[in-house]
N, C-alpha and C positions, 0 to 999 in steps of 0.2 A: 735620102734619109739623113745624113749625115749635114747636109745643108738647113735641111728644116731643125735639125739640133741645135745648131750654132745661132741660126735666127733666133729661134725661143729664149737660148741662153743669153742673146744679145738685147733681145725685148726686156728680158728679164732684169737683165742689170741695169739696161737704160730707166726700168723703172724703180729700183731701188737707189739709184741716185738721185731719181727727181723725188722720191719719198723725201730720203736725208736731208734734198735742199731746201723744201718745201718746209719740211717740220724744223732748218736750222733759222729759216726768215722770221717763223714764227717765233721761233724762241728766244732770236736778237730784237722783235717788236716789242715782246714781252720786257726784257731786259732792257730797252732804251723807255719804257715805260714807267719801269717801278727807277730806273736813275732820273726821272726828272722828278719825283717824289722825294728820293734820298739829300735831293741839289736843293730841293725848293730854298725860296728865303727862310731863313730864321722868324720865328714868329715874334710877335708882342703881345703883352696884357693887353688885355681888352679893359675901359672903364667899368667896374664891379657893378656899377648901375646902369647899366646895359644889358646885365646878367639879372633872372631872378633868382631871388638867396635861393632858394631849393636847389638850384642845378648850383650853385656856386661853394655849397654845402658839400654837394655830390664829388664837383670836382677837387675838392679839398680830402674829400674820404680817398679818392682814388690817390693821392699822391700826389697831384698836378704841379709843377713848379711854380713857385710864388715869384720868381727870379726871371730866369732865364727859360722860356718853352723850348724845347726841340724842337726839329724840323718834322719827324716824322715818329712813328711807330712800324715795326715789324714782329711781326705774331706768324702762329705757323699751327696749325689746328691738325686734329683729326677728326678728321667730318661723314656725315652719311647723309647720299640725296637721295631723293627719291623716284626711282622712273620706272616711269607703269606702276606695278603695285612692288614692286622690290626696291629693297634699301640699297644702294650698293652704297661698299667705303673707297674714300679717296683721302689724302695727304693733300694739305692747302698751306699754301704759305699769301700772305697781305701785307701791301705798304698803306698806312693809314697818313695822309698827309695833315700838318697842324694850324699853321699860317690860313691854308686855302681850301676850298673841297674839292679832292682828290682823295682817288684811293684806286690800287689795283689788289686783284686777286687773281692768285692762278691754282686752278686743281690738277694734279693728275693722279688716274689711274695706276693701277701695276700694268707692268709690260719691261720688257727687255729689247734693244738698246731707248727704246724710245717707247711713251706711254701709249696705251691703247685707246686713252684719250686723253685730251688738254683743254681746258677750260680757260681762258680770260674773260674777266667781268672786271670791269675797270668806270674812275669816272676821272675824268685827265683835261686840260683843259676846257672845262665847260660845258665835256660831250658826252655823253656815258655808250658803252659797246660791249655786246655781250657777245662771245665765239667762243663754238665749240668746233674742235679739231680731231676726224680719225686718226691714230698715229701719230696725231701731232704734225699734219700734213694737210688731211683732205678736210675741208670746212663741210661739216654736215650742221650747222645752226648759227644764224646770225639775227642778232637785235640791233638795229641802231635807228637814228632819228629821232625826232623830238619827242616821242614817250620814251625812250632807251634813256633820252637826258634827264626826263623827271625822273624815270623807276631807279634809275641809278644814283639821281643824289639826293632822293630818298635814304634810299642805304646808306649812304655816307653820312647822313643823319642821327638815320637807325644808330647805327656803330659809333655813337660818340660816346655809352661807355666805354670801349675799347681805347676809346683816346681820349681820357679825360682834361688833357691840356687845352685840347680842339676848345671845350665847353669856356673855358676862359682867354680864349688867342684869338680865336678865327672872326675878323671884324663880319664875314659876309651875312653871317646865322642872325636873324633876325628872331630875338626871342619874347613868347609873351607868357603869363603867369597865366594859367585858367582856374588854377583852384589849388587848396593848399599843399596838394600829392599829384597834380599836374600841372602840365609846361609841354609849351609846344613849339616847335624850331621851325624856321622857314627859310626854305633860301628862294631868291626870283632867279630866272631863267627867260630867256627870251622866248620859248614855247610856254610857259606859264608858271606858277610856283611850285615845289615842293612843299609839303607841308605835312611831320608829324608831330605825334604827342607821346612825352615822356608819361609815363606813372610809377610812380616813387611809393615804397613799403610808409611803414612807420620807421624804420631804422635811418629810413634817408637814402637807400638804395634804388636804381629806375630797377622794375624786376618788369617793366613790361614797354611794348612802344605800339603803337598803332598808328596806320593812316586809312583814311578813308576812300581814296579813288586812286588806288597807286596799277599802271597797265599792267597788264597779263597777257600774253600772248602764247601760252603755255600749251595753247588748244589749237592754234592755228587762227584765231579770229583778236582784233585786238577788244579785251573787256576791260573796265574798271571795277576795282574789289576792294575791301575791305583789308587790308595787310596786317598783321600781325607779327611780332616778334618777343621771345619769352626769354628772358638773363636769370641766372640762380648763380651759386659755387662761388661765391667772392671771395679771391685772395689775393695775396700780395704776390705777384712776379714778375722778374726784372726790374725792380721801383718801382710798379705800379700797382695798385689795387684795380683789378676787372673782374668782369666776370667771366669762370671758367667756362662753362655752360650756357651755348646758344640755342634757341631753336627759333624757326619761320616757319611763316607759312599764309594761305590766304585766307578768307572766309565765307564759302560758298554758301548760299541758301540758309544760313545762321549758326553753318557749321566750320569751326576752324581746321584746316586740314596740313599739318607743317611737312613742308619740300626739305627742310634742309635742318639737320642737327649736328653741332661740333664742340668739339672741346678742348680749349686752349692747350698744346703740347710746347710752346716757348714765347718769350717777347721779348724784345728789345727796345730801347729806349733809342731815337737815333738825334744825335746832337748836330 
């Protein structure tokens, strides 16, 4: 009896250390991820006629350096996704990169010493990778491959008001004017393009972005949708003007349905 005690208690700890180690790899991949962000090059202006006035308007409302860009952004949200029919809350913090497109994000749940869950969504080198981790340990969802790379530098698109320096720096964004309240961003990838469209108020603010075949894998089979994403709350914080208030989502059958609502709780300007 006293044998089979000390087994269990030996199983038991063998498996709370490979918990720790498991959830500490992840969370130095994590952390070698958002430092190559922090390191990237310094960015440069872009030729203004590269740019159309609208977005260049935009980036000037937001604050964007007329000088010198930063390397990055860092923002830190309080966010709600949505799985199954319940909202749960999570604490997110993102590196929005300016020079280049990049960007990571990480969520995590409540839990003690370690979350109950970990989210990386990231788009880093060229690639984009979506993981989600029990405990911060045990991988229960992964997206990668060549739609991971379009869906994700979609987003990094999406989120250029988050970094309105990106809209005047980043040589890669290839932009075209479609009409006097829209503008559309394209980046090429060697699986194919990204490609969304800004819409701008009358005030000159994007309050909305749309793409039209961004992947979905949400259900188990790969689809392409309709994407949407909604910006309100404009203020100034850390130097910047963004928007406080995000929300996403897809649009099914002619109905938009948003996975993900947040709202800006910090930001940082990173030099």
């Amino acid at each position: 009896m006293k044998t089979a005690i000390f087994v269990c208690l030996i199983l038991l700890l063998a498996a709370v250390l490979a918990q720790f180690f498991l959830a500490g790899r992840f969370l130095a991949e994590i952390t070698r991820q958002e430092q190559s962000i922090r390191t990237a090059p310094a960015a440069d202006l872009r030729d203004p006629a590269e740019i159309p006035e609208a977005m260049r308007r935009f980036a000037g409302r937001g604050l964007a350096s007329q000088a010198n860009p930063p390397r990055a952004v860092h923002l830190t949200q309080e966010a709600q996704v949505l799985q199954g029919e319940t909202w749960s809350t999570s604490q997110t913090h993102q590196h929005i990169a300016i020079a280049e497109p990049a960007f990571v994000w990480v969520a995590h749940g409540a839990g003690w010493p370690v979350p109950a869950v970990r989210v990386m969504d990231r788009f880093t080198g060229g690639e984009g990778l979506l993981e989600v981790r029990l405990f911060g340990s045990i991988r229960v969802g992964q997206f990668t491959g060549p739609d991971a790379d379009i869906g994700e530098a979609m987003r990094y698109l999406a989120e250029l008001p988050f970094a309105p320096d990106a809209i005047v720096s980043n040589g890669s964004i290839l932009w075209r004017q479609i009409d006097a309240q829209t503008v559309e961003a394209e980046l090429a990838l060697p699986p194919g393009s990204a490609v969304v469209r800004f819409h701008l108020d009358d005030a000159g603010d994007v309050v909305e972005v749309t793409a039209d075949d961004r992947p979905d894998v949400s259900s188990g089979e790969r689809v392409l949708r309709q994407w949407r994403g909604v910006f309100s709350d404009y203020e100034e914080i850390g130097g910047r003007r963004v928007p406080q208030m995000a929300e996403v989502g897809y649009v099914n059958d002619g109905v938009y349905a948003p996975y993900f609502r947040g709202r800006i709780t910090s930001y940082e300007v990173l030099k």
